[in-house]
LOTI-736459 format. One record per residue (C-alpha): residue number from 1; residue in three letters; x, z, y. Coordinates in Angstrom, 3 decimals, always signed. Each point is the difference from the previous one (the first is absolute). Layout:
N
   nr  rest         x         z         y
  NUM   ALA         X         Z         Y
...
//
This chain:
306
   nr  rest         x         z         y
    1   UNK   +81.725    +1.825  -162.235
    2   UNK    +1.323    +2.222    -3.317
    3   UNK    +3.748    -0.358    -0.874
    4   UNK    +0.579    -0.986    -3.672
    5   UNK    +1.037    +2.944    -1.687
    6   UNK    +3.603    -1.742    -1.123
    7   UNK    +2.335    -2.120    +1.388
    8   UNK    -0.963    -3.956    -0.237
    9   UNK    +2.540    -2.124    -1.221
   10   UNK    +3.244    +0.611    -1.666
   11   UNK    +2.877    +2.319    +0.945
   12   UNK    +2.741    -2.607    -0.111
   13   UNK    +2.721    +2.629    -0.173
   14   UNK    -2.013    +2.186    -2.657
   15   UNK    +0.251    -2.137    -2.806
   16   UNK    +2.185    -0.584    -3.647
   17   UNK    -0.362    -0.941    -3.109
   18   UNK    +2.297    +1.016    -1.689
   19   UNK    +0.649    +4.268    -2.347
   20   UNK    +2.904    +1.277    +2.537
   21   UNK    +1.557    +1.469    -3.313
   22   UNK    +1.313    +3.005    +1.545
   23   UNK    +1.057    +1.490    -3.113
   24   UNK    +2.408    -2.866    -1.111
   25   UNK    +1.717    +0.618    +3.458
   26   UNK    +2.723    +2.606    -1.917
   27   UNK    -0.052    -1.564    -3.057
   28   UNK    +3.739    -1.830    +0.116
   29   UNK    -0.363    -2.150    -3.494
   30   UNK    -3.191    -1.230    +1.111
   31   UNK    +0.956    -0.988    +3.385
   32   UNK    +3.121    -1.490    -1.635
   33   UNK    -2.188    -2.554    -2.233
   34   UNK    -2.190    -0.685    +2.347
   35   UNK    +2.840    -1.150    +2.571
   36   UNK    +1.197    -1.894    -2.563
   37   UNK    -3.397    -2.089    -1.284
   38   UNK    -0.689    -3.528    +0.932
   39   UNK    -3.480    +1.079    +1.390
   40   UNK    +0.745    +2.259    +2.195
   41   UNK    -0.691    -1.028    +3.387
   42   UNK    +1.942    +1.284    +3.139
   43   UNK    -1.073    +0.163    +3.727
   44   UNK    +2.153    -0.254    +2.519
   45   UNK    -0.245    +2.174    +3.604
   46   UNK    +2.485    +0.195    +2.612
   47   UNK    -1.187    +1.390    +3.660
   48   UNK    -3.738    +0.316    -1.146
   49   UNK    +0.192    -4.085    -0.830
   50   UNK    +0.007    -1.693    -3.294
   51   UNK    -0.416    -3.741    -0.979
   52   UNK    -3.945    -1.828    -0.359
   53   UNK    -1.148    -2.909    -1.396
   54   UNK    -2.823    -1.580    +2.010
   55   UNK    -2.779    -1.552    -0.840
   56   UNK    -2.510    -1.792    +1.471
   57   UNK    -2.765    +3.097    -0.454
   58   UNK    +2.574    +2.630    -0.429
   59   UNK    +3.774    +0.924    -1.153
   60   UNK    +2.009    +1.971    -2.671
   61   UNK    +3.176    +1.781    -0.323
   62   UNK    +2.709    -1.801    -0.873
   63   UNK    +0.819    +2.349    -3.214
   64   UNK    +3.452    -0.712    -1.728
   65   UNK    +1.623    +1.202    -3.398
   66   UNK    +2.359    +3.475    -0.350
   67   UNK    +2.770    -3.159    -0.337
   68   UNK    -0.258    -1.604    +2.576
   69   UNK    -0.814    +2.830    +2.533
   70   UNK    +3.082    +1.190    +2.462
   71   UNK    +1.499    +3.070    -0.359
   72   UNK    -1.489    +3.120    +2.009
   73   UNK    -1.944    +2.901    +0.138
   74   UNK    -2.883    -0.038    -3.066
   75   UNK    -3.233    +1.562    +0.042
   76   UNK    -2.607    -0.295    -3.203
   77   UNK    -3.392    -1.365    +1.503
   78   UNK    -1.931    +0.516    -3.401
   79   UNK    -1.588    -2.161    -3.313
   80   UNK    -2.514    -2.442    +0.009
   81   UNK    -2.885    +0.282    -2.266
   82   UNK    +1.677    -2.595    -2.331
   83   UNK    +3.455    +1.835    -0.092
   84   UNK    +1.522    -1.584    +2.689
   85   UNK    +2.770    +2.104    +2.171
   86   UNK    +0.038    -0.184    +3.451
   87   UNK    +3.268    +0.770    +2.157
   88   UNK    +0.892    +0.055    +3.957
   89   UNK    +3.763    -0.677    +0.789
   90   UNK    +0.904    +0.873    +3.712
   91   UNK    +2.248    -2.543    +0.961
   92   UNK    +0.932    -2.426    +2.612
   93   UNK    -2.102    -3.260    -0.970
   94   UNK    +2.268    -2.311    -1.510
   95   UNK    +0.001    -3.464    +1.947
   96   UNK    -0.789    -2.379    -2.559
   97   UNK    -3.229    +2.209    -0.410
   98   UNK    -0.286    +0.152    +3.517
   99   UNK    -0.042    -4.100    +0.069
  100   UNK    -2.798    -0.137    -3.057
  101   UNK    -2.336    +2.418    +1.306
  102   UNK    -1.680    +1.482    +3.399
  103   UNK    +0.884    +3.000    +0.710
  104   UNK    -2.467    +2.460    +1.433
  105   UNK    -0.425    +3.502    +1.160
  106   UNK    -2.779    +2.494    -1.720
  107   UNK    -2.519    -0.377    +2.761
  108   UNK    -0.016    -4.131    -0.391
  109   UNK    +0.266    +0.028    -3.834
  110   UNK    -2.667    +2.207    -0.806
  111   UNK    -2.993    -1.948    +1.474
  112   UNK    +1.265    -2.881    -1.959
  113   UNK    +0.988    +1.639    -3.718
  114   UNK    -2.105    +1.295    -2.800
  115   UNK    -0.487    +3.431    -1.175
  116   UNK    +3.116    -0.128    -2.176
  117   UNK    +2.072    -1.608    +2.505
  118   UNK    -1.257    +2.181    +3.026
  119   UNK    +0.699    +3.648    -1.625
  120   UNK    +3.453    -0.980    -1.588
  121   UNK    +1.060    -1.220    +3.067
  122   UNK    -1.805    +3.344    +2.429
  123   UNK    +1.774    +2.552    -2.997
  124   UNK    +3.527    -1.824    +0.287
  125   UNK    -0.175    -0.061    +4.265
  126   UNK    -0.716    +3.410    -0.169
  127   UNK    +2.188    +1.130    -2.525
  128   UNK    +3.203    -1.930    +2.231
  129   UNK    -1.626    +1.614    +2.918
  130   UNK    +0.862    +3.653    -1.252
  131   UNK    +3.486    -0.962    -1.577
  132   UNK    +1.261    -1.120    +3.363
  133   UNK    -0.963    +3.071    +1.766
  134   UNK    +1.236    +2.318    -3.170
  135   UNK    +3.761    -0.660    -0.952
  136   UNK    +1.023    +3.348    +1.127
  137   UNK    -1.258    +3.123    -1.191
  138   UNK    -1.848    +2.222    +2.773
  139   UNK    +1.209    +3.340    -0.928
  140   UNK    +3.734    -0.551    -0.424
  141   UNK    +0.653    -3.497    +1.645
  142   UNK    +1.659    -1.132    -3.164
  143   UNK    -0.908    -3.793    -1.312
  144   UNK    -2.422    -0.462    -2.813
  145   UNK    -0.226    -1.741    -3.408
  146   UNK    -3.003    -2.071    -0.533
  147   UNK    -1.722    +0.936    -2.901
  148   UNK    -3.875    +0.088    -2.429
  149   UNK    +0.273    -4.135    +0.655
  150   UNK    +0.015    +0.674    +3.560
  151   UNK    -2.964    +2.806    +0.531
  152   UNK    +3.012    +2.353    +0.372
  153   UNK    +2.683    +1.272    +1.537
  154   UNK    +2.854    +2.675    -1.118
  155   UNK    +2.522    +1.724    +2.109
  156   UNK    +3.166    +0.009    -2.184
  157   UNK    +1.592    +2.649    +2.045
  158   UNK    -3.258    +2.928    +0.289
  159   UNK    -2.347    -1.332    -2.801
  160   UNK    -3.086    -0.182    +2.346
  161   UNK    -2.078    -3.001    -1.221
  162   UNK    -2.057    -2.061    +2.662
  163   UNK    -3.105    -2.467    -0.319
  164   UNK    -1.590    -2.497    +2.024
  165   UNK    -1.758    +1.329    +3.149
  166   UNK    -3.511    -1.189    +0.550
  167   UNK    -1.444    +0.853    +4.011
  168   UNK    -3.880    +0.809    -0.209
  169   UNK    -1.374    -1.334    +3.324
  170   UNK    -3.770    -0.086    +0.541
  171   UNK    -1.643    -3.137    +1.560
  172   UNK    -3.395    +0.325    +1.537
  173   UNK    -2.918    -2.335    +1.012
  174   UNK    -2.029    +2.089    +2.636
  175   UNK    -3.251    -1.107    +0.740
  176   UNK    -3.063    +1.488    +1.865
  177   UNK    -4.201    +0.546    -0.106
  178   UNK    -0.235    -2.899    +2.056
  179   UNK    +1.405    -2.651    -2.492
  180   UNK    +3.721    -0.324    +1.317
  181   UNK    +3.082    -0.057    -0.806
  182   UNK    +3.233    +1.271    +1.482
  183   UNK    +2.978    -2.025    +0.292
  184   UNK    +3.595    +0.508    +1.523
  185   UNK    +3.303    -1.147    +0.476
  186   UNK    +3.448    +1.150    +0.291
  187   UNK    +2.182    -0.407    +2.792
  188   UNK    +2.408    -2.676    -1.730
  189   UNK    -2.958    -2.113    -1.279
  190   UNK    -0.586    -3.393    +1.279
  191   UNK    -2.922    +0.604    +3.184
  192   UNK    -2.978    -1.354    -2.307
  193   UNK    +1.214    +1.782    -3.469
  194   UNK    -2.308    +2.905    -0.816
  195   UNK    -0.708    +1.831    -3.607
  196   UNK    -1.279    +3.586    -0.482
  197   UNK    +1.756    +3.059    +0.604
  198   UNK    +2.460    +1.475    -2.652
  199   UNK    +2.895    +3.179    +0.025
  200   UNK    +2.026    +1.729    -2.739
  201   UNK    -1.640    +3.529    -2.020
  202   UNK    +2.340    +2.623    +1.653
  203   UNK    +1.496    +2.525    -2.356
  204   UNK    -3.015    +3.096    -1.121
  205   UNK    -2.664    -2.803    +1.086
  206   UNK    -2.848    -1.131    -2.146
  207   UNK    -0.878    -4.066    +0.222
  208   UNK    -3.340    +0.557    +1.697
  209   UNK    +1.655    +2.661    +3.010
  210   UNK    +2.955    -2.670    +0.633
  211   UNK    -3.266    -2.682    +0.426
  212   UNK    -1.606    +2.566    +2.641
  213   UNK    +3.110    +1.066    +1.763
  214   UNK    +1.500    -3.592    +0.288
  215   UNK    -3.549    -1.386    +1.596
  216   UNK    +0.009    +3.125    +2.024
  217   UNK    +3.740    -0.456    +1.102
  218   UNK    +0.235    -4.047    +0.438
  219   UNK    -3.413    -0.484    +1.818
  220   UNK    -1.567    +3.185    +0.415
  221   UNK    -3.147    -0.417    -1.981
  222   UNK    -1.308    +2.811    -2.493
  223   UNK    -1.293    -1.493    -3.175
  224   UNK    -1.462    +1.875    -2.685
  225   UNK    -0.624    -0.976    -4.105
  226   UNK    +2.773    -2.104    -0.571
  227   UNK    -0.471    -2.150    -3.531
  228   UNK    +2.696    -0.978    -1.845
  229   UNK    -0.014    -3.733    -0.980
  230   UNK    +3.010    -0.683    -1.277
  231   UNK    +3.877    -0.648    -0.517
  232   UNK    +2.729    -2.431    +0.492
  233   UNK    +3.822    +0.433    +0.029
  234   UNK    +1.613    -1.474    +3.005
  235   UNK    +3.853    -0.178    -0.853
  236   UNK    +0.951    -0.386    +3.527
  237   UNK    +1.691    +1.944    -0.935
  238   UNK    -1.811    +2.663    -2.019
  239   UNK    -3.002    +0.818    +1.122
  240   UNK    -3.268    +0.319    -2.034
  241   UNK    -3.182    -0.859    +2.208
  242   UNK    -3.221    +2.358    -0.741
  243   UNK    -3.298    -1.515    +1.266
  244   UNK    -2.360    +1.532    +1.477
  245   UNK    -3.353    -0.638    +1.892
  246   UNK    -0.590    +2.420    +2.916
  247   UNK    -3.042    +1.119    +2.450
  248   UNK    +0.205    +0.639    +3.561
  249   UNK    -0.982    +2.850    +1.221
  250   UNK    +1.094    -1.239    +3.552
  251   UNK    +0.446    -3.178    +1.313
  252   UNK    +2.127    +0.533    +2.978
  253   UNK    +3.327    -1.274    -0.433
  254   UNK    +3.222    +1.448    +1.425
  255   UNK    +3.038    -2.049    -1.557
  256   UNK    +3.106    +2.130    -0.167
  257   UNK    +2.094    -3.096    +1.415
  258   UNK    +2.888    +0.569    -1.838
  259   UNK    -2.024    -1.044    -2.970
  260   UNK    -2.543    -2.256    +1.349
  261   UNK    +0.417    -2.484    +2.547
  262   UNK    -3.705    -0.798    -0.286
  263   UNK    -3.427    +1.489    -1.825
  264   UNK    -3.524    -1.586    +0.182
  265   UNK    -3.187    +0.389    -1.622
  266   UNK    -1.317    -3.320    -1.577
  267   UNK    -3.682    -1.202    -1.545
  268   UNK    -0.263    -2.129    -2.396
  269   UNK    -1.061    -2.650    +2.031
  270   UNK    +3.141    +0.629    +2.265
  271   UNK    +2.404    -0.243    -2.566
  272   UNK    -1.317    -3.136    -1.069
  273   UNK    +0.034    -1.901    +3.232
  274   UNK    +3.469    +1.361    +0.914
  275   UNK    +1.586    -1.017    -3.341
  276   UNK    -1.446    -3.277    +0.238
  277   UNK    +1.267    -0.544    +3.678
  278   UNK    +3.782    +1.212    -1.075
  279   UNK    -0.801    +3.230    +2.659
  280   UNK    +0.654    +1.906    -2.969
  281   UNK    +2.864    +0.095    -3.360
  282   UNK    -1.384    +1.868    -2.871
  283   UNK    +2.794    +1.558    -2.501
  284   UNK    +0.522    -2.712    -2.112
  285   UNK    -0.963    -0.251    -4.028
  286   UNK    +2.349    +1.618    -1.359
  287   UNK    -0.813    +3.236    +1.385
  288   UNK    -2.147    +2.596    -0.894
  289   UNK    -1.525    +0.775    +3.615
  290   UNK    -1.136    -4.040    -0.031
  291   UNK    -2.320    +0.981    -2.981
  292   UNK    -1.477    +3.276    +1.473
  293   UNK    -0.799    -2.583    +2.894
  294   UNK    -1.693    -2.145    -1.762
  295   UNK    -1.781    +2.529    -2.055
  296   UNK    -1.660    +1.401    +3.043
  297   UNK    -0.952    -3.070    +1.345
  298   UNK    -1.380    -0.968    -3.278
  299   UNK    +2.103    -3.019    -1.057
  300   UNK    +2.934    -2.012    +0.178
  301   UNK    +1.445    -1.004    +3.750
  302   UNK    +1.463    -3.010    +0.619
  303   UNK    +2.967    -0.686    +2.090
  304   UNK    +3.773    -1.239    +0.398
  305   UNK    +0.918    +3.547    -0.137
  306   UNK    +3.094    +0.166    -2.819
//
């Protein structure tokens, strides 16, 4: 059976819909009208949560006004197509919001939002992501001064200017001449939660050696022509997850167990009957590595897996 030459199905973490307006991010007059317009519309994130309205086929971020938002740390998420600013305040959630709304976490929201909703809310995680880790500057110690609409920071005391960090990590469905695929799981996953095999691009490394040496170091298996398939950020905290497809070369597997508490080779067929059964978890939608899955098989899997 051929694998489709692109992913099936949507990236849920990959999408927007909105111009991220990066050169208004300096501009201090415009940032000062639009704070001060009636329709601009604020998001709200505090410890990678933010407030939902649910629906009964869906949800949507509970978006307030630049007046009624709490005070705290402000980062420009960009213009709609009919003018309309978009801001993310990092703040504790206030508690009459709390009581109105659900709040949820990126990984529950984003199977549930639209495009809009999902890549405001993925840009302001992983924006507060790399503030909390970045109050201090690294080369002096000193603290820093949030600036750009929060795509920067300054260091007051040595001038050195610092921007958010993104972590390029490979993620790679291996699969071999006899129609399978290869699945694994980490020590600290539940017993019947597998996914495909994924590591970080090590400094002087190209994408498609970190794919060969990650394979080669998790499960010892050599696979050759790796094929890119795509890209999703993962702001957990700051990782951006390249896809890749992968062939074996070999099909002996040696788990490094520090890495992998368990590695097996699955058809088709096998997959099927095990997901069905509950035998096996897949990654759940909102992942990229449930889509490669899928895309080898050749369609969408269903299970309770979320």
């Amino acid at each position: 059976m051929e694998i489709a030459d692109g992913l099936l199905g949507p990236l849920l973490l990959a999408r927007s819909a909105i111009d991220r307006s990066a050169a208004l991010r300096g501009d201090e007059e415009w940032l000062r009208r639009a704070w001060e317009a009636e329709k601009t519309r604020v998001l709200l994130v505090h410890d990678g949560r933010t407030l939902i309205s649910r629906f009964t086929d869906g949800a949507a971020l509970v978006l307030t006004s630049p007046a009624e938002a709490p005070e705290g740390t402000r980062y420009l998420l960009g213009v709609d197509e009919d003018g309309v600013p978009y801001f993310a305040v990092n703040a504790p959630l206030p508690e009459p919001a709390r009581s109105a709304g659900d709040v949820a976490g990126l990984r529950e929201a984003a199977v549930l939002l639209d495009d809009r909703d999902a890549g405001l809310l993925v840009y302001a995680v992983a924006l507060e992501a790399w503030h909390a880790t970045h109050e201090f500057c690294p080369r002096c110690g000193g603290p820093t001064d949030v600036t750009a609409s929060g795509h920067m920071r300054v260091c007051p005391r040595d001038g050195s200017q610092h921007f958010p960090r993104v972590d390029p990590a490979v993620i790679m469905l291996v699969h071999d001449d006899e129609g399978r695929v290869l699945l694994a799981r980490g020590p600290a996953w539940p017993a019947n939660r597998m996914s495909v095999l994924a590591g970080f691009v090590e400094p002087g490394e190209s994408l498609e050696h970190a794919v060969v040496r990650e394979v080669l170091e998790e499960v010892g298996v050599a696979v050759a022509t790796p094929r890119y398939l795509g890209s999703q950020p993962w702001p957990f905290p700051r990782s951006l997850m390249l896809g890749f497809f992968a062939r074996a070369v070999t099909t002996d597997l040696r788990p490094d167990l520090d890495e992998i508490a368990e590695a097996r080779w699955l058809s088709r067929d096998e997959l099927d009957a095990q997901v069905r059964s509950g035998d096996l978890l897949l990654p759940p939608e909102v992942s990229i590595a449930r889509r490669m899955i899928e895309t080898w098989y050749g369609g969408p899997i269903s299970d309770s897996g979320r």
